[in-house]
C-alpha positions as CSV (number, residue, x, y, z in Angstrom):
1,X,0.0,0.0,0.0
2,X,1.5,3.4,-1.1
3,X,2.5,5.9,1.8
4,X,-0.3,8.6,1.9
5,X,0.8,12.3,2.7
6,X,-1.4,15.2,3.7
7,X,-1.7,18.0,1.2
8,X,1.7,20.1,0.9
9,X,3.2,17.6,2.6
10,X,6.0,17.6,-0.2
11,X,5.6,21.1,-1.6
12,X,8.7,22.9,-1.0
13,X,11.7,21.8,-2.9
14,X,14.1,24.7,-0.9
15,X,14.1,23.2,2.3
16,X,14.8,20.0,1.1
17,X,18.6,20.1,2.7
18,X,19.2,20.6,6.1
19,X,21.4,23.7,5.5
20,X,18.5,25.5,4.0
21,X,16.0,24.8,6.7
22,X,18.5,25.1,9.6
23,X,19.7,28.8,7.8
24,X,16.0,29.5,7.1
25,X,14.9,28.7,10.3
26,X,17.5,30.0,12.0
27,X,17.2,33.3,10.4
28,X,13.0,33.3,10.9
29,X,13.6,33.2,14.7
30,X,16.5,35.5,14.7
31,X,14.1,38.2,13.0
32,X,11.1,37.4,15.4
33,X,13.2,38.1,18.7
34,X,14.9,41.1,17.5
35,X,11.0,42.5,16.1
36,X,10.1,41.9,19.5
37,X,13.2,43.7,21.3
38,X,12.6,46.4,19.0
39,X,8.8,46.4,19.4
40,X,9.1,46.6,23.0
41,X,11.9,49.0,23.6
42,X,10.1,51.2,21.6
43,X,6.2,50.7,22.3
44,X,6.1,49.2,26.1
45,X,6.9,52.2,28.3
46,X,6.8,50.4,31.5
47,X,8.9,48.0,30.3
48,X,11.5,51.4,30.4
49,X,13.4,50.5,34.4
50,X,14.2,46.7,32.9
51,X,16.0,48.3,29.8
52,X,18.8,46.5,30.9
53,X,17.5,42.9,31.9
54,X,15.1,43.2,28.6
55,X,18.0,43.9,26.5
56,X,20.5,41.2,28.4
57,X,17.6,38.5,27.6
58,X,17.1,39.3,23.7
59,X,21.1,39.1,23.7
60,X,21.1,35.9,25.1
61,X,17.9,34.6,22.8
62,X,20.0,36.3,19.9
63,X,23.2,34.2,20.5
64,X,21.6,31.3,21.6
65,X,19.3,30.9,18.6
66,X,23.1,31.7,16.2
67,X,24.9,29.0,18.6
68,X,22.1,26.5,17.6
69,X,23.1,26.6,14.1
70,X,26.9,26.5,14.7
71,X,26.7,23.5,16.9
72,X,24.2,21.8,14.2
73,X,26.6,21.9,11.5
74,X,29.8,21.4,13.6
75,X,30.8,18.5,12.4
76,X,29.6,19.0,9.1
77,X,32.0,20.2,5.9
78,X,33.3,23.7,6.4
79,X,31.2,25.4,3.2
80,X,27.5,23.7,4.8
81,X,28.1,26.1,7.8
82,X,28.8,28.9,5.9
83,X,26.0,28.8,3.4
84,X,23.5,28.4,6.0
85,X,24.5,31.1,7.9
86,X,24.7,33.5,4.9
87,X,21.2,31.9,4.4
88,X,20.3,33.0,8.2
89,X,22.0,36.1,8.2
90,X,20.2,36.9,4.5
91,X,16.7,36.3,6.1
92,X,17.6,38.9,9.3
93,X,19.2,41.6,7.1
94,X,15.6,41.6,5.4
95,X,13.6,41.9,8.4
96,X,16.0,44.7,9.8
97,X,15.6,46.5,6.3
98,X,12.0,46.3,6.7
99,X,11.9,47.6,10.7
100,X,14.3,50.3,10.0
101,X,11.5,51.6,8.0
102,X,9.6,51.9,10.7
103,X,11.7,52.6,13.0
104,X,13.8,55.0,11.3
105,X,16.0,55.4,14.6
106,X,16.7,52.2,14.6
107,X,19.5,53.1,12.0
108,X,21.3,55.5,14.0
109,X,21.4,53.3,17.4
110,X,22.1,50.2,15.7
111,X,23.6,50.6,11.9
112,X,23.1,47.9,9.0
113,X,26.4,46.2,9.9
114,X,25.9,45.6,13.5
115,X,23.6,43.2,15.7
116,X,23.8,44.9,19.6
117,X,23.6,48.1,21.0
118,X,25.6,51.0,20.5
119,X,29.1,51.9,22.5
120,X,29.7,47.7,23.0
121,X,32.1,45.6,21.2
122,X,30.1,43.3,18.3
123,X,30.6,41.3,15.8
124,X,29.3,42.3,12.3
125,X,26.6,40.0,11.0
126,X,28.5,39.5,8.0
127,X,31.3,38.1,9.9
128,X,29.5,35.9,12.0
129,X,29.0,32.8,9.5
130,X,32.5,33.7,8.2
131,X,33.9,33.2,11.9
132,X,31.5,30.0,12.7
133,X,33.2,28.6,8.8
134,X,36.4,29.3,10.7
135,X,35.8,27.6,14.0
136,X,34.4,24.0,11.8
137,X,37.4,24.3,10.0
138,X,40.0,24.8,12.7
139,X,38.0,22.3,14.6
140,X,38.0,19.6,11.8
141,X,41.8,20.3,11.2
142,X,42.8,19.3,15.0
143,X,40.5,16.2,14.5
144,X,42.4,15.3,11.7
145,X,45.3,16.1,12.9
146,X,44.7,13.8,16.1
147,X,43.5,10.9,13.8
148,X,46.5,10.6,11.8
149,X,48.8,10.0,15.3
């Protein structure tokens, strides 16, 4: 008896690799917490005294939601983690495109190339895949390197 599938079940050929759908993914609920950080920063004044705790949470949600794709893909070739977080980082850059238009401070407190706060050390978002492609690699390198002794 042939396997039956609901309708749509098999409708999307993008998400057909794990890289796309972890990147995807990955990039969906990286724009969803940082809407919401935004969103309430801006439109929840008595959320205003736990500026600091609100904004140490989404920072923790933000890197724990990257981390879940670098550990995914951690023992994976060095380009799969790249491409999915260029995927992931893709997806973001187009939801921060479309809430800087809204927010049209949002540009001046936190600029196109940047993920945190103002006056703190970051990381550019454009960097971040390139230094997770970087960690896989090294990472794969000293495994190799203990396998051959």
């Amino acid at each position: 008896m042939p396997a039956t599938h609901p309708p749509g079940y098999g409708g999307s050929i993008f998400f057909v690799t794990p890289l796309r759908k972890v990147g995807m993914y990955t990039g969906v609920w990286l724009s969803v917490v940082f809407v919401a950080w935004v969103v309430l920063a801006n439109r929840v004044p008595f959320l205003e005294p736990l500026a600091q705790q609100r904004n140490a949470i989404a920072t923790l949600l933000l890197a724990l939601i990257a981390a879940c794709r670098f550990l995914r893909f951690l023992r994976s070739p060095e380009g799969i983690a790249l491409i999915s977080g260029l995927l992931a980082w893709g997806v973001f850059a187009v939801a921060y495109r479309i809430l800087s238009s809204k927010f049209i401070l949002l540009q001046v407190y936190c600029s196109t190339f940047t993920i945190f706060g103002p006056r703190r050390r970051r990381l550019s978002a454009f960097l971040q895949p390139l230094l997770d492609w970087y960690v896989v690699w090294r990472t794969r390198a000293a495994q190799d390197t203990h396998t051959l002794r």
